[in-house]
C-alpha positions in Angstrom: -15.2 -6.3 -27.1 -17.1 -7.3 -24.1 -16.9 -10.4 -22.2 -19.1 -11.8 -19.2 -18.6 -14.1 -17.1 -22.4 -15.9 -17.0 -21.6 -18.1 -13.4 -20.0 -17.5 -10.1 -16.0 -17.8 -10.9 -12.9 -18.2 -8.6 -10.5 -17.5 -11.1 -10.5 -15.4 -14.8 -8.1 -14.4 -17.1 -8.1 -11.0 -18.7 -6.6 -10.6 -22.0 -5.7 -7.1 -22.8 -5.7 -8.7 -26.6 -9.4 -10.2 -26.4 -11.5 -7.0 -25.0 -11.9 -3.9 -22.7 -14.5 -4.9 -20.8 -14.9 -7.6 -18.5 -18.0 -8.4 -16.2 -17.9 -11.1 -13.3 -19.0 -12.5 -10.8 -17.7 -14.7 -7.5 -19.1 -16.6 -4.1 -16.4 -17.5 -2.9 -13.3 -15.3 -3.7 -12.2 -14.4 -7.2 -8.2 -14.0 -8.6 -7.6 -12.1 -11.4 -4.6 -13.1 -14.0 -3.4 -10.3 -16.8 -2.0 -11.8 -20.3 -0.9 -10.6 -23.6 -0.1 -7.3 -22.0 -0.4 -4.0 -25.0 1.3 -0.4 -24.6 -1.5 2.2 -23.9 -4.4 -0.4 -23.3 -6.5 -0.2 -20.7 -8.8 -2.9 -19.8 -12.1 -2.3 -17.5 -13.5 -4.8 -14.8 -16.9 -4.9 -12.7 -16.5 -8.0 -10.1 -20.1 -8.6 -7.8 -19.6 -10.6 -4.9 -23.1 -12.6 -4.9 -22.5 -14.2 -1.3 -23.9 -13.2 2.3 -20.3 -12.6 3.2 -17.0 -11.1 2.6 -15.0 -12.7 0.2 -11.5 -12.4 -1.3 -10.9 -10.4 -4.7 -7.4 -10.7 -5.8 -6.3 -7.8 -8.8 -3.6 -9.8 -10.3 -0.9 -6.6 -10.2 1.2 -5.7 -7.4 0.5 -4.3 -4.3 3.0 -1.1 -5.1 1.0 -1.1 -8.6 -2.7 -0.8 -6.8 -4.1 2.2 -6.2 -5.5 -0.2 -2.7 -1.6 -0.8 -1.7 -2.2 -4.2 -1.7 -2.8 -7.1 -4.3 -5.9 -7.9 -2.7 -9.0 -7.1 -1.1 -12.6 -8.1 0.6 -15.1 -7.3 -1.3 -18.4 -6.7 0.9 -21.7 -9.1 0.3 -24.2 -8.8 -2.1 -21.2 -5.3 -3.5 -19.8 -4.7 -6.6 -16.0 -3.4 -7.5 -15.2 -1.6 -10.3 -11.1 -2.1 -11.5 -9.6 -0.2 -14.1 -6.2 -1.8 -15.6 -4.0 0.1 -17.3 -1.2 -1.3 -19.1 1.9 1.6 -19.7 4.2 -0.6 -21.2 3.9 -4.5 -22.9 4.5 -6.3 -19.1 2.8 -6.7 -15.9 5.2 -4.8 -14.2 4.4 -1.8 -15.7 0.8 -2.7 -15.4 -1.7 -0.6 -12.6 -4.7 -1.0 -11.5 -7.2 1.4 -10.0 -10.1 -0.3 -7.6 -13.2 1.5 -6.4 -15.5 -0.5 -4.1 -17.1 -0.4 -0.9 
């Protein structure tokens, strides 16, 4: 199941229940938060930053579970991220997240 976001966001939630793919997009920051948590899912996320500046993209895992070190970043103007979520065990803790952006 797909599921876009159709207008600049600042916050989302992704279900690992209600889809695999999620598509969004922010102005002025964005924050992730991870629910209803499944053994083995993974859950895929492209974020575009529509503004003329840097803004704020926070993953919604820890730092130690981010393949960034950190449980956020700045996402360049006008740049997209791509976040793959992978969920080894039914929690957030054992929840990681692998970013690519530039």
């Amino acid at each position: 199941v797909a599921n876009t976001y159709p207008n600049s966001q600042t916050a989302i939630g992704i279900s690992f229940n209600d889809g695999s793919v999620y598509r969004a997009q922010t102005s002025t920051g964005l924050t992730v938060t991870l629910t209803d948590h499944k053994l083995g899912k993974a859950v895929d996320l492209w974020v575009t930053n529509t503004s003329g500046t840097n803004q704020t993209f926070t993953h919604g895992c820890s730092a130690i579970n981010s393949s960034v070190g950190a449980t956020s970043f700045n996402l360049a103007a006008s740049r997209t991220a791509y976040l793959r979520y992978a969920s080894f065990d039914a929690d957030l803790a054992n929840t990681y997240v692998t970013a690519t952006y530039s």
